[in-house]
C-alpha positions, 0 to 999 in steps of 0.5 A: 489531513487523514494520513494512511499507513500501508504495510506490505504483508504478502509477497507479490511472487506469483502476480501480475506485473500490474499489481507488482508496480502498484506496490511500488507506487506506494512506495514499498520495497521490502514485506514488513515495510510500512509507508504512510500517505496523506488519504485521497481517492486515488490512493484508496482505489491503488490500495484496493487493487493489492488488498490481498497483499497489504495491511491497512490503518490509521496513520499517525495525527500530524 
């Protein structure tokens, strides 16, 4: 299965608190952190709500 890699790239200072829990869910903490997740739909449609605060690319092939 396709894995996503999700970098947090902007601070969500200055954001709504929609897009602020949205990081979270991902399971990001910290700016630079990086975090993968195996790909489904419901990820993608997380990942287009804070596409202007994240990085995204290929995971590594398990």
């Amino acid at each position: 299965m396709a894995t996503v890699r999700i970098t947090w790239r902007k601070s969500a200072i200055g954001y709504g608190a929609d897009q602020k829990e949205t990081i979270r869910k991902l399971g990001l903490r910290r700016l630079n952190q990086s975090v993968e997740h195996p790909d489904s739909p419901s990820l993608r449609g997380m990942i287009s709500r804070v596409a202007h605060l994240v990085e995204v690319g290929e995971g590594e092939s398990r």
